[in-house]
BALOBA-1460 file (C-alpha; in Angstrom, 3 decimals):
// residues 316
<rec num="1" residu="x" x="66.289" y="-8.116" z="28.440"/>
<rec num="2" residu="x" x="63.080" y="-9.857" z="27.912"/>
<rec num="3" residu="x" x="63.398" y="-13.124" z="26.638"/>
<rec num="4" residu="x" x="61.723" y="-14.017" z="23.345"/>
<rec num="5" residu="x" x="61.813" y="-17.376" z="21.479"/>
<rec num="6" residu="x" x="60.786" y="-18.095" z="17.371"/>
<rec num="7" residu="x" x="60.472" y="-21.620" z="15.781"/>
<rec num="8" residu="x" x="59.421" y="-22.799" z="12.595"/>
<rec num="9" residu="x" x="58.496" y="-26.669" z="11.613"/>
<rec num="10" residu="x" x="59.593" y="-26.332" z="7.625"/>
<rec num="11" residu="x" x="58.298" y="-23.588" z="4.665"/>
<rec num="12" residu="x" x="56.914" y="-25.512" z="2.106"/>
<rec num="13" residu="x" x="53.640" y="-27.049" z="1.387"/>
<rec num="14" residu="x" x="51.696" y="-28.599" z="4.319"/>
<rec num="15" residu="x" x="48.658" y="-31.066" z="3.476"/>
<rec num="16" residu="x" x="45.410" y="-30.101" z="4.801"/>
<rec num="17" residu="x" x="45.194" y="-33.496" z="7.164"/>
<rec num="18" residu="x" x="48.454" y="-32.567" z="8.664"/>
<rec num="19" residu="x" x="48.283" y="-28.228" z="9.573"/>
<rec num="20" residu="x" x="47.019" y="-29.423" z="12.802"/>
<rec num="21" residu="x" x="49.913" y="-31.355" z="13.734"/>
<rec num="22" residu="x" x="52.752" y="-29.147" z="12.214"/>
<rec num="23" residu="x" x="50.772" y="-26.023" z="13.747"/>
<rec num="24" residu="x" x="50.780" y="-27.708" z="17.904"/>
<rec num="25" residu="x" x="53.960" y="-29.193" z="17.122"/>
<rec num="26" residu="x" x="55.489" y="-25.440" z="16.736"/>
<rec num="27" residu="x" x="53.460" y="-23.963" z="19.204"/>
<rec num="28" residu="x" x="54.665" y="-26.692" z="21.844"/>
<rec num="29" residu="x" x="58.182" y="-26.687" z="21.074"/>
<rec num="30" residu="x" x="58.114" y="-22.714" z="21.606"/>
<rec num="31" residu="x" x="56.109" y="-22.964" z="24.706"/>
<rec num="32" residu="x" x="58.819" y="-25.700" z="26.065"/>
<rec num="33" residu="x" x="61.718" y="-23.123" z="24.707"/>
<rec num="34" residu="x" x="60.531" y="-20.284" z="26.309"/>
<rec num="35" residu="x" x="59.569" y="-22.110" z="29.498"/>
<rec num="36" residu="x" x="63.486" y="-23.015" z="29.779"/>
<rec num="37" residu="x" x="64.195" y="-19.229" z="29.409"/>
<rec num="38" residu="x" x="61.783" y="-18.405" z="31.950"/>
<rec num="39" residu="x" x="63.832" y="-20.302" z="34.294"/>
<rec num="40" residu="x" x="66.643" y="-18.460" z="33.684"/>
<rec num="41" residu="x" x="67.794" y="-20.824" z="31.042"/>
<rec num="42" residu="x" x="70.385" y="-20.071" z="28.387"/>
<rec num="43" residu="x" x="69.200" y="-19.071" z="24.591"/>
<rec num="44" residu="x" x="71.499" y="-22.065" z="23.883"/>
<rec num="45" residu="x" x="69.935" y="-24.013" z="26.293"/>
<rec num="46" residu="x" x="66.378" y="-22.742" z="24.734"/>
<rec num="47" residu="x" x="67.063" y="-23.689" z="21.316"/>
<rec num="48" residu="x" x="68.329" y="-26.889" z="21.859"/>
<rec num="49" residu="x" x="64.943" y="-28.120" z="23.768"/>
<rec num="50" residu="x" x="62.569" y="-26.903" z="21.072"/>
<rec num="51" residu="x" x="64.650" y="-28.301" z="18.067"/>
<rec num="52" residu="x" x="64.397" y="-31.448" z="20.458"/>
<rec num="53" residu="x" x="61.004" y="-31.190" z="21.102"/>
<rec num="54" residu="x" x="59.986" y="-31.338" z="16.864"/>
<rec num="55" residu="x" x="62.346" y="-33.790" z="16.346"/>
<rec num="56" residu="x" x="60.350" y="-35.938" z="18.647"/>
<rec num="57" residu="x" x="57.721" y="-35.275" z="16.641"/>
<rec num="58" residu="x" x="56.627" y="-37.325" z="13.624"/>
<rec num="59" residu="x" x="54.976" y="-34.406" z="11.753"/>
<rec num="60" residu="x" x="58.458" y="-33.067" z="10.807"/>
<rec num="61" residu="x" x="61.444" y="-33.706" z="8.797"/>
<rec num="62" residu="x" x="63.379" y="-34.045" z="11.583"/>
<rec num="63" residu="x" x="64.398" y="-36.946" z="14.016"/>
<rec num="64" residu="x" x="61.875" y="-38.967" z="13.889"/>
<rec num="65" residu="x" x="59.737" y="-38.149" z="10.594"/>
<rec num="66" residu="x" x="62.574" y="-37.835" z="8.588"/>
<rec num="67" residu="x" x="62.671" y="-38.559" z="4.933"/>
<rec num="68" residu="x" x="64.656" y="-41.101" z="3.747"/>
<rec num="69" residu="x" x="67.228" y="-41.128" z="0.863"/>
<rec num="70" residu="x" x="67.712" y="-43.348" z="-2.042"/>
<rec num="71" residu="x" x="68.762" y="-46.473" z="-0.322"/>
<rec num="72" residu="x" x="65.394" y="-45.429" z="2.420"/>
<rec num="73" residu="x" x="67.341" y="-44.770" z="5.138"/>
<rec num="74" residu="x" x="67.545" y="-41.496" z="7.429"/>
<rec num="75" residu="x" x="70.629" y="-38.984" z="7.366"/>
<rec num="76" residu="x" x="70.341" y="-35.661" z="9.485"/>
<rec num="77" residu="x" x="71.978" y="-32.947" z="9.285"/>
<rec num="78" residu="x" x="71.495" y="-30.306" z="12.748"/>
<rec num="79" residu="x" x="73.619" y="-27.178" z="13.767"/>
<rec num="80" residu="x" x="73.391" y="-25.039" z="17.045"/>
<rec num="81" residu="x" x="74.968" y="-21.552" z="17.565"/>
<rec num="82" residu="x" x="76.065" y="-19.425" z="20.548"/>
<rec num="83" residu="x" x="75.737" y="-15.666" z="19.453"/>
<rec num="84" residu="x" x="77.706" y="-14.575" z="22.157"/>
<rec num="85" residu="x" x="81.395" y="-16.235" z="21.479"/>
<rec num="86" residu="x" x="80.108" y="-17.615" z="17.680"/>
<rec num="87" residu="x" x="80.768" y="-21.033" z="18.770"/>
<rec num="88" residu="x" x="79.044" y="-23.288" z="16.616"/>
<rec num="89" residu="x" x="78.095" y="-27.084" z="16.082"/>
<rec num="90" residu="x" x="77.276" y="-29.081" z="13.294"/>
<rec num="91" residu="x" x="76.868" y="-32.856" z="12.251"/>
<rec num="92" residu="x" x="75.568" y="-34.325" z="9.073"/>
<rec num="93" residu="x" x="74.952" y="-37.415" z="7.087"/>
<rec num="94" residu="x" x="73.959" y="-38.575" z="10.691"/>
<rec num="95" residu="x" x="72.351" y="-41.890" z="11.236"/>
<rec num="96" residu="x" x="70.445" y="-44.312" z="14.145"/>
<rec num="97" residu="x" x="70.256" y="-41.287" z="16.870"/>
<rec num="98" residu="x" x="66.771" y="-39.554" z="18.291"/>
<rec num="99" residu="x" x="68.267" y="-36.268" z="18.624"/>
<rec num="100" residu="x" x="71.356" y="-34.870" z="16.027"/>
<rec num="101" residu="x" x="70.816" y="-31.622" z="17.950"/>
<rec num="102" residu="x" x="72.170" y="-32.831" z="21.110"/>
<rec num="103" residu="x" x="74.904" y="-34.358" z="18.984"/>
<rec num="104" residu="x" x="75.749" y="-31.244" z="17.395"/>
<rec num="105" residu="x" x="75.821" y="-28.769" z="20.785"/>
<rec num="106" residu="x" x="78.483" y="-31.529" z="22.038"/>
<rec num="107" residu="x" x="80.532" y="-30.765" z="18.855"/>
<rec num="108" residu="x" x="80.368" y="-27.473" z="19.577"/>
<rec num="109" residu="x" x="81.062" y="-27.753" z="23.502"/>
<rec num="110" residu="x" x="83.231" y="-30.777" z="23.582"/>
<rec num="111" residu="x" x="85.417" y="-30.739" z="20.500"/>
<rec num="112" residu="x" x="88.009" y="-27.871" z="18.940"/>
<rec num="113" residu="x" x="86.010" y="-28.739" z="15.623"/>
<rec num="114" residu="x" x="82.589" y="-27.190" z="13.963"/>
<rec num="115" residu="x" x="81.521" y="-30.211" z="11.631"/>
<rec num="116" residu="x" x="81.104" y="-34.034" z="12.207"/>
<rec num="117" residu="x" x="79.579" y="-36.126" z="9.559"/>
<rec num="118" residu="x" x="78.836" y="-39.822" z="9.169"/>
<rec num="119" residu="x" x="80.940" y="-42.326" z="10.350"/>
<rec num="120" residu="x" x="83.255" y="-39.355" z="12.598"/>
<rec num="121" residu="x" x="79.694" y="-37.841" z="13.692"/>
<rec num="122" residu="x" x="78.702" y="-41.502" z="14.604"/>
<rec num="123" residu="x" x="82.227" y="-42.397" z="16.762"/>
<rec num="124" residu="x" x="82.115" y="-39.469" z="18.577"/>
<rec num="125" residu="x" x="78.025" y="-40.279" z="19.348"/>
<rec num="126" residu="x" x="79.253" y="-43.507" z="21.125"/>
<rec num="127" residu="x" x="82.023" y="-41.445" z="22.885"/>
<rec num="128" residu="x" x="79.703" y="-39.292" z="24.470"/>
<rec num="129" residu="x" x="77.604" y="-42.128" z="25.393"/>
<rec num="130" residu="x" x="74.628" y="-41.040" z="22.879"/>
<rec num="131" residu="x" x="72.159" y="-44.198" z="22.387"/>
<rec num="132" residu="x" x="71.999" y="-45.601" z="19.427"/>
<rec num="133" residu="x" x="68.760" y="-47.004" z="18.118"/>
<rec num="134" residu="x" x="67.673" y="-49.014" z="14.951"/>
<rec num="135" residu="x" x="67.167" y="-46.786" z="12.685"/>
<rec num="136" residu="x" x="63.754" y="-48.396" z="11.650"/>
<rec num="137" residu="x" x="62.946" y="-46.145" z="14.595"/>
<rec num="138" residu="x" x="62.951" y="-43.262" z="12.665"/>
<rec num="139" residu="x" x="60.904" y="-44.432" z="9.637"/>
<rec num="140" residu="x" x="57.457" y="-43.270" z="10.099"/>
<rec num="141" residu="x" x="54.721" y="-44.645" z="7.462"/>
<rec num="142" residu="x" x="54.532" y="-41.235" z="5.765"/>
<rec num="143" residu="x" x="58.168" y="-40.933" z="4.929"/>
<rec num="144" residu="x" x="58.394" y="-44.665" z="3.772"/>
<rec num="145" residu="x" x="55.412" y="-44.266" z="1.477"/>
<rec num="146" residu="x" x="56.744" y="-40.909" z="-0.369"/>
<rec num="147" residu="x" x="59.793" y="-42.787" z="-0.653"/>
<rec num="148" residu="x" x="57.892" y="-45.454" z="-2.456"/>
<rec num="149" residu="x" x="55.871" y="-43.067" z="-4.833"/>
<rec num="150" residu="x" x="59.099" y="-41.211" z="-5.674"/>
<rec num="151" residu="x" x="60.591" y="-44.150" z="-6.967"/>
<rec num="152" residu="x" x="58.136" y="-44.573" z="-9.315"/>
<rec num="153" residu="x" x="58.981" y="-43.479" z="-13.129"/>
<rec num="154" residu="x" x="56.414" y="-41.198" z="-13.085"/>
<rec num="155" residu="x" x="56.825" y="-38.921" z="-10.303"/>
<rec num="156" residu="x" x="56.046" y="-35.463" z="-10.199"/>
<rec num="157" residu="x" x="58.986" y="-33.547" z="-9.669"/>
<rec num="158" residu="x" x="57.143" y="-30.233" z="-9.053"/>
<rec num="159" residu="x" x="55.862" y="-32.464" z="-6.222"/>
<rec num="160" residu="x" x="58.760" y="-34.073" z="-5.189"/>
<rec num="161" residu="x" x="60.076" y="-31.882" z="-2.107"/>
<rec num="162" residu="x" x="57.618" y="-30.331" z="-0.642"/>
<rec num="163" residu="x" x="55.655" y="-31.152" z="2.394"/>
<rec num="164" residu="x" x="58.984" y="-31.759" z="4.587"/>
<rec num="165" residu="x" x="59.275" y="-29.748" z="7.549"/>
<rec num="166" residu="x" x="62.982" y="-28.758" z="8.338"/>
<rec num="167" residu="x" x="62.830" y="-27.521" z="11.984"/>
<rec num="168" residu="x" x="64.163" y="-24.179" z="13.722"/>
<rec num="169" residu="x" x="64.601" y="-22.616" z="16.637"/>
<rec num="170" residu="x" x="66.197" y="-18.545" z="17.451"/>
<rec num="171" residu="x" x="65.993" y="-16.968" z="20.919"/>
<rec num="172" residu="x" x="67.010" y="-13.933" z="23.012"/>
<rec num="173" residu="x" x="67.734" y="-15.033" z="26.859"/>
<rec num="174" residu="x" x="67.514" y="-12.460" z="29.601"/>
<rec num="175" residu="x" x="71.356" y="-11.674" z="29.378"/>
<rec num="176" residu="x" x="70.716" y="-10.874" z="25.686"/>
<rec num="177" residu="x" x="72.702" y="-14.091" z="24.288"/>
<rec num="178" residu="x" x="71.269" y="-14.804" z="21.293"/>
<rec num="179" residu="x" x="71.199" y="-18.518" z="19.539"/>
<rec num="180" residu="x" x="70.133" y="-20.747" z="16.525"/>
<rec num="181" residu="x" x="69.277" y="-24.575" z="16.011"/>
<rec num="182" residu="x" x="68.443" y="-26.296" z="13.047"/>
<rec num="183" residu="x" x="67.368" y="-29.935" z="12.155"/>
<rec num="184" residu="x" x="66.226" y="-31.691" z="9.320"/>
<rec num="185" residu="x" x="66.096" y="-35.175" z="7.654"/>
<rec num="186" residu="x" x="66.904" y="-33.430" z="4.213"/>
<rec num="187" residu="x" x="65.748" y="-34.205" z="0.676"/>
<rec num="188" residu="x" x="63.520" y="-37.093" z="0.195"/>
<rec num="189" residu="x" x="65.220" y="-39.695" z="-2.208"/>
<rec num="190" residu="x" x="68.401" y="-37.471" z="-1.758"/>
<rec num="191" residu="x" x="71.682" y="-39.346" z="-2.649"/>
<rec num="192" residu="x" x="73.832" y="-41.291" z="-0.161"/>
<rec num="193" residu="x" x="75.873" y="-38.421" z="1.401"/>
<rec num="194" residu="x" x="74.122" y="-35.431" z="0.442"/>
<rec num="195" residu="x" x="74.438" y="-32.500" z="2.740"/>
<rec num="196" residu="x" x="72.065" y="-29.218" z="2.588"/>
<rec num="197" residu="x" x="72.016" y="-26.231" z="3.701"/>
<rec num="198" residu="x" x="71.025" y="-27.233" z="7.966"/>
<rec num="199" residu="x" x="74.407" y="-28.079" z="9.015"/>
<rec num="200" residu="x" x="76.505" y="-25.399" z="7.008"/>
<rec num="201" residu="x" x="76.963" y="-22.308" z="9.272"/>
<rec num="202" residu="x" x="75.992" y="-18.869" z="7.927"/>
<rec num="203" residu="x" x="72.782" y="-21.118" z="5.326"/>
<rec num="204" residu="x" x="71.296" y="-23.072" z="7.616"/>
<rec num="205" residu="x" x="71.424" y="-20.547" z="10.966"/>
<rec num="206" residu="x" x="73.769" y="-17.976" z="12.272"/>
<rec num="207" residu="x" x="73.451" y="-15.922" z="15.473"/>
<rec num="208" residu="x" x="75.643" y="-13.287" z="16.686"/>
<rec num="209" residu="x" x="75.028" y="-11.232" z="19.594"/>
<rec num="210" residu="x" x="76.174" y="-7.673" z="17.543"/>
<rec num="211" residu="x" x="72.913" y="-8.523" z="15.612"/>
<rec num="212" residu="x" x="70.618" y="-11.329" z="15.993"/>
<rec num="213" residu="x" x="69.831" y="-14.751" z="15.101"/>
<rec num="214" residu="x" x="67.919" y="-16.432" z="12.452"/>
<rec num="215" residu="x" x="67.295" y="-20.699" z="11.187"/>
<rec num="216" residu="x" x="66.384" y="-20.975" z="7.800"/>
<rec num="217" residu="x" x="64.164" y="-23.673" z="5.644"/>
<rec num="218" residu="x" x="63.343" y="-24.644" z="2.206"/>
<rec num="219" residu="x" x="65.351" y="-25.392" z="-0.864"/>
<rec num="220" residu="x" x="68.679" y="-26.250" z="1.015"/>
<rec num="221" residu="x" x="70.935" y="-25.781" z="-2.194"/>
<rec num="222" residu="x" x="69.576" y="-21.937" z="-3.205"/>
<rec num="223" residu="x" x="69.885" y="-21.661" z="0.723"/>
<rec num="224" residu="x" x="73.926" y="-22.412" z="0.337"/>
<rec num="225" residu="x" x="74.252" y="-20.432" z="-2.643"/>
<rec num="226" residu="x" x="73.106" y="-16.968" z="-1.116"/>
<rec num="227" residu="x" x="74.488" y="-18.114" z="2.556"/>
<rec num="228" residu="x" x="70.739" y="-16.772" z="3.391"/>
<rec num="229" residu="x" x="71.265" y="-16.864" z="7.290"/>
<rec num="230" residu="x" x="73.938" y="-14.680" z="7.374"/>
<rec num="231" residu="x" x="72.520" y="-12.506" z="4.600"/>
<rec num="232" residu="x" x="70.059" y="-11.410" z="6.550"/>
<rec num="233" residu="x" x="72.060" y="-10.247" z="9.511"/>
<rec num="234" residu="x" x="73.876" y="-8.714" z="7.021"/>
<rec num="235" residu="x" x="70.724" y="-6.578" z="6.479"/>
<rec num="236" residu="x" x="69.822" y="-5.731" z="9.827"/>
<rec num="237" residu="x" x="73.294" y="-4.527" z="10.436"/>
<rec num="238" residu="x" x="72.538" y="-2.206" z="7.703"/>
<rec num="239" residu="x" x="69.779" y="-1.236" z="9.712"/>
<rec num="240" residu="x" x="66.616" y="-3.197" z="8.374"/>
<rec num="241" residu="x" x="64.104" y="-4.308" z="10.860"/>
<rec num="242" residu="x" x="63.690" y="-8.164" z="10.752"/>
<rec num="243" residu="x" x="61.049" y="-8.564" z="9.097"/>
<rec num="244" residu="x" x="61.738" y="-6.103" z="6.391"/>
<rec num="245" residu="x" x="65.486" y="-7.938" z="6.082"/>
<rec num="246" residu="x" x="64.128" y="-11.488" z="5.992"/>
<rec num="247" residu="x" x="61.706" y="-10.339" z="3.188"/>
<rec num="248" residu="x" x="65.028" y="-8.892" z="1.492"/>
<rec num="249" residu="x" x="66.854" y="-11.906" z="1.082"/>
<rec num="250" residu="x" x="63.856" y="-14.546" z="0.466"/>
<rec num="251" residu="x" x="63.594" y="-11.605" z="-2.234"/>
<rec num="252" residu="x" x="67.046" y="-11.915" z="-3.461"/>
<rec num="253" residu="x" x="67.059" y="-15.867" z="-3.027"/>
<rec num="254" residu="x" x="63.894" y="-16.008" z="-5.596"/>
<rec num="255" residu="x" x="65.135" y="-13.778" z="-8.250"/>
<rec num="256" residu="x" x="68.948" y="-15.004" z="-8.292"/>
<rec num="257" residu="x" x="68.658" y="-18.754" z="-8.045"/>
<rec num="258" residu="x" x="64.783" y="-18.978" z="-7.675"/>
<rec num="259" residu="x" x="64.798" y="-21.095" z="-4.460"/>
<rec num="260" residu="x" x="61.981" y="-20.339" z="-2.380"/>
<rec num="261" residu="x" x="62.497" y="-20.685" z="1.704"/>
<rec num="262" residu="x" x="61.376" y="-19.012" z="4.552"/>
<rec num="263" residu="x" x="63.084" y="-17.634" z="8.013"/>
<rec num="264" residu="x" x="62.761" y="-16.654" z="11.627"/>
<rec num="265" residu="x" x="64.696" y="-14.088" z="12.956"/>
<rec num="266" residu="x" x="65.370" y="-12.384" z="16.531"/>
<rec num="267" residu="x" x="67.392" y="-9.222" z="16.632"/>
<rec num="268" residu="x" x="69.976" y="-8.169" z="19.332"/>
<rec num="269" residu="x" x="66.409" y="-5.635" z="20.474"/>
<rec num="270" residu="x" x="64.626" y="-8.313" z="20.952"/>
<rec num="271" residu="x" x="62.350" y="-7.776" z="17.852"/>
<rec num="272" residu="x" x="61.283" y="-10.993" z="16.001"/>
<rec num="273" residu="x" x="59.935" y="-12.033" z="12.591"/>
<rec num="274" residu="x" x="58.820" y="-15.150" z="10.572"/>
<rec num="275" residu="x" x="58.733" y="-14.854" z="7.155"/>
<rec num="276" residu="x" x="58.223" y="-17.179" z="3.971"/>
<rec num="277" residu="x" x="58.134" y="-17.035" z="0.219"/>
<rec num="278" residu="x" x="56.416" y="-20.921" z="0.111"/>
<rec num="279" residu="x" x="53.124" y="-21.453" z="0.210"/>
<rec num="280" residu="x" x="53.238" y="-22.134" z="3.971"/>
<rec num="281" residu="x" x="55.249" y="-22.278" z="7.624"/>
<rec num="282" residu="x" x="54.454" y="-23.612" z="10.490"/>
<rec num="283" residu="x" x="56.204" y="-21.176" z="12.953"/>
<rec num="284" residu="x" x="55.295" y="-19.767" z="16.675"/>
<rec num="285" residu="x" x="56.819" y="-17.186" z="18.967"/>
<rec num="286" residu="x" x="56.610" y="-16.274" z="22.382"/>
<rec num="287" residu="x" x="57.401" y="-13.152" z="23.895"/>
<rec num="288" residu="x" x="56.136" y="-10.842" z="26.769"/>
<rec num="289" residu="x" x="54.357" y="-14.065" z="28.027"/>
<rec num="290" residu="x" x="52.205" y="-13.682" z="24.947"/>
<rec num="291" residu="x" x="52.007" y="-16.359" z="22.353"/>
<rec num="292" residu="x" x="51.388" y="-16.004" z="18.256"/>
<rec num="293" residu="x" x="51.408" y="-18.431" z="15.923"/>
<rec num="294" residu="x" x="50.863" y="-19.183" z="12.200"/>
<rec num="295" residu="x" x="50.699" y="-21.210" z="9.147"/>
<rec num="296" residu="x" x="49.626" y="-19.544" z="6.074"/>
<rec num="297" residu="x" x="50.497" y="-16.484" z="4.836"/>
<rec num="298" residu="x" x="49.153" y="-13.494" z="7.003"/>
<rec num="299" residu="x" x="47.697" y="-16.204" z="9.542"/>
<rec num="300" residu="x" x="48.410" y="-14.832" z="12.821"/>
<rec num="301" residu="x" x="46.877" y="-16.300" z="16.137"/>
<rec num="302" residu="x" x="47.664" y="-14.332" z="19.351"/>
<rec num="303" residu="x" x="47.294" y="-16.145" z="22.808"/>
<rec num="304" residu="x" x="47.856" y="-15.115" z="26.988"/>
<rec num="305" residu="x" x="50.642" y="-17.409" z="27.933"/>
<rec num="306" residu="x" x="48.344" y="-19.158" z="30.213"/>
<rec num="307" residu="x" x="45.859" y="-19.905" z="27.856"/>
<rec num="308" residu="x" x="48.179" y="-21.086" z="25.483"/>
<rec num="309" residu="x" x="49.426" y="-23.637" z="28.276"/>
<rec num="310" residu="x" x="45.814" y="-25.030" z="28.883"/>
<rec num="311" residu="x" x="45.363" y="-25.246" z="24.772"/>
<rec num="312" residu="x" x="48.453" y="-27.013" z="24.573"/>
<rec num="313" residu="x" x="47.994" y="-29.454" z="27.210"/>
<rec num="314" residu="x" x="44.485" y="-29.789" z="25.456"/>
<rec num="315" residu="x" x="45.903" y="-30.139" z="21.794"/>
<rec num="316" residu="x" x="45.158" y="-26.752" z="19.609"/>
């Protein structure tokens, strides 16, 4: 099996002064991704580094970049899936760590459990000898300052959520495991406690080597309500290719609850798609040493592997 690896940096709407960012931000973390399953690396192991990778990054709602909530303070919420057995891993509500990803693949690999939040999440961090750092660390300018202007009594609220960034990562390995990570900061101005779609298995990612994998963004609670990961490996079991089944559920998610979202996807083939119903998605992909990436709709940039190496190490 040739290895292939899709992420996505949030569906939404992406500011003009930031689509360079959000759009080498993707195309890195897939470049680092696929360079682990070059190596012979796991899809696990894969979607772990490139979730890490944009939650190093400040231009997503992830890690550091992540909103804050109503008291301005972070909470993350991550998952991680292993197609091959269906283990999975999940904190939420997590606070004063770089990386809730790594958090959540030790759930998964050192626990009997699925789902750690807050203050259980943050004991077992300090078991497993995770840092902890102030989490003024997290709290980039951006995310403090649309904290500030949502407070205000005159908000927008068709403006309130968008611009986030919710990251993503699916891949196929060369033993044709398949996997999913997710990681986001959430809702800006969210309550104390609220949990979205990221960490809740079969909304926020699913991957299962009888069909595929796929990580999902946008409105987390329309997300939940049509369980839109697992929907659409619902689809491709019925056949659809992934592109046409992604389409099918953002489809279904509009007209039932009207959430809009978008999705990567990598069937059990090999065969990937990114797909949106916002406005934009920062998303890459890298497969047969070839590179494409994308932010707008029907934006599609195609790259040697090589090239896109030099590029990256030269910013986009």
């Amino acid at each position: 099996m040739k290895p292939v690896i899709v992420v996505h940096g949030g569906a939404g709407r992406i500011f003009k002064e930031r689509e360079e960012g959000c759009r080498a931000g993707t195309v890195r973390a897939a470049l680092q991704g696929y360079g682990v399953l070059k190596r012979g690396g796991s899809a696990v192991d894969a979607v772990e580094e490139a979730v890490k990778s944009m939650e190093d990054d400040p231009h997503f709602n992830a890690g550091c970049g992540s909103v804050l909530n109503e008291k301005g303070e972070v909470e993350m919420d991550a998952i991680i899936m292993d197609g091959k057995n269906l283990d999975s891993g999940a904190v939420s509500a997590v606070k004063c760590i770089a990386n809730p990803i790594k958090l959540a693949r030790l759930v998964m690999e050192k626990t009997k459990h699925m789902l750690l939040t807050d203050q259980g999440a943050h004991l077992f961090a300090q078991a497993m000898g995770i840092p902890e750092i102030p989490g003024e660390k997290l709290v980039t300018e951006r995310s403090r300052e649309r904290w500030r202007k949502n407070l205000e009594p005159d908000f927008n609220p068709e403006d309130f959520q968008k611009d986030l960034g919710t990251v993503g990562a699916v891949a196929i390995d060369s033993e044709g495991n398949v996997a999913c990570a997710t990681s986001t900061g959430g809702l800006s101005n969210k309550l104390i406690g609220r949990v979205g779609d990221t960490a809740c298995i079969g909304s926020g990612g699913y991957a299962d080597n009888h069909s595929g994998a796929t990580s999902t963004t946008g409105h987390g609670e329309s997300i939940m309500k049509v369980v839109l990961a697992r929907l659409i490996l619902y689809h491709m079991e019925q056949g659809m290719s992934p592109e046409v089944a992604a389409d099918a559920a953002l489809d279904y998610m509009k007209t039932r609850v009207g959430g809009l979202g978008g999705v990567i996807v990598v069937s059990k083939a090999g065969e990937w798609a990114a797909r949106f119903s916002t406005k934009q998605m920062s998303w890459a992909a890298v497969k047969d040493d070839e590179l494409h990436y994308g932010i707008c709709a029907g934006e599609k940039h195609v790259k040697s592997l090589d090239e896109a190496l030099v590029s990256a190490s030269e910013g986009l």
